[in-house]
C-alpha positions in Angstrom: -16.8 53.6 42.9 -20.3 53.3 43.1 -22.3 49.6 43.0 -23.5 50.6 39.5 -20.4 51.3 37.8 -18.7 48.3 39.1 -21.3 46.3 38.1 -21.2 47.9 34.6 -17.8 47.0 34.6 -18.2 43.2 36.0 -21.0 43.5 32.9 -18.3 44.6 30.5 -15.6 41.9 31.1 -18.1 39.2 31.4 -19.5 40.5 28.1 -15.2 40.5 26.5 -15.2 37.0 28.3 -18.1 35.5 26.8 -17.0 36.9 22.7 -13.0 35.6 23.5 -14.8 32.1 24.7 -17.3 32.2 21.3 -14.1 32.7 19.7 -12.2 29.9 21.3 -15.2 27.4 20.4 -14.9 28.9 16.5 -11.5 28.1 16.4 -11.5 24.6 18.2 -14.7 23.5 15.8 -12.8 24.7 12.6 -9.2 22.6 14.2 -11.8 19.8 14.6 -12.6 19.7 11.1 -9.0 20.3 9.7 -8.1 17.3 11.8 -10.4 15.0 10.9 -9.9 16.2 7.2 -6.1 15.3 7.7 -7.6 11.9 9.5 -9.6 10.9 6.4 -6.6 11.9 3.8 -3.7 9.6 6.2 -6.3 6.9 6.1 -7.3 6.9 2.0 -3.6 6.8 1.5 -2.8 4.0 3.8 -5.7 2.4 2.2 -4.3 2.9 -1.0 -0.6 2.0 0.0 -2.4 -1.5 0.8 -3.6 -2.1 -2.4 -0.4 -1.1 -3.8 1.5 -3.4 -2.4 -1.7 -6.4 -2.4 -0.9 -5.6 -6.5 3.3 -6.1 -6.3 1.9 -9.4 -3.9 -0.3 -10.8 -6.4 2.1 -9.7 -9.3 5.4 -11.5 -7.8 3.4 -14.5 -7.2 1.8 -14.8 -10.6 5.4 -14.4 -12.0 6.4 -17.4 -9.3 4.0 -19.5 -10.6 4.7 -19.0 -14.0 8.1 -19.5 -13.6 7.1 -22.7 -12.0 4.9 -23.7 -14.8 7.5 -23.1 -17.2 10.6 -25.2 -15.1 7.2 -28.2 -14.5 6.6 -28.2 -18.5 10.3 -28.2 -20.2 11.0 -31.3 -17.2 8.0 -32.9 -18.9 8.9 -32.2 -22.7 12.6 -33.7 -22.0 15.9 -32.3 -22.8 16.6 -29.8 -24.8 19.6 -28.4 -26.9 22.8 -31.0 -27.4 21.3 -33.4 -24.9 18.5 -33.2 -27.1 20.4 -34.1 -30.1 22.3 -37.1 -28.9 19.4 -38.0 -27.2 18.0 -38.3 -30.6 20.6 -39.9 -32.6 20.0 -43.1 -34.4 22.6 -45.9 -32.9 24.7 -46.4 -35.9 24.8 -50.0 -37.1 27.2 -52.7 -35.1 30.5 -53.0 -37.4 32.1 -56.0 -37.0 36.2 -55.9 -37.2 37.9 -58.7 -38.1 40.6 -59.8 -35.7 
């Protein structure tokens, strides 16, 4: 083989080399993107998980403090129900018995 034609051939495979690494970068860059797509998505739905549960947070502890405003008030309004009732009763009137 002559010098020429092997470096026509050394040409050639260099040239094969050079598109297969072109198409190597193509399809790292586009795995690049797709990754730091799925990145972005994990991250708005942790971010939304968060606020999710900050909501049920905030929610059990409104109920908790209701509940506690509710137990603080009937303490402070006095018994209710029977208690209530013979709490209320008039004393009846001394009767006297004769011995």
């Amino acid at each position: 083989m002559s010098a020429k034609a092997l470096l026509a051939t050394k040409r050639a495979e260099l040239t094969a080399l050079r598109t297969e690494i072109a198409q190597l970068r193509a399809t790292i860059k586009a795995e690049r993107a797709v990754n730091k797509e799925t990145r972005a998505a994990i991250k708005a739905e942790k971010a939304a998980a968060r606020e999710v549960k900050a909501a049920a947070r905030a929610e059990k502890k409104a109920a908790r403090i209701a509940k506690m405003e509710a137990k603080l008030l009937a303490l402070k309004t006095g018994p209710v129900g029977t208690a209530a009732r013979k709490a209320a009763r008039k004393p009846s009137k001394v009767k006297v018995m004769k011995a």
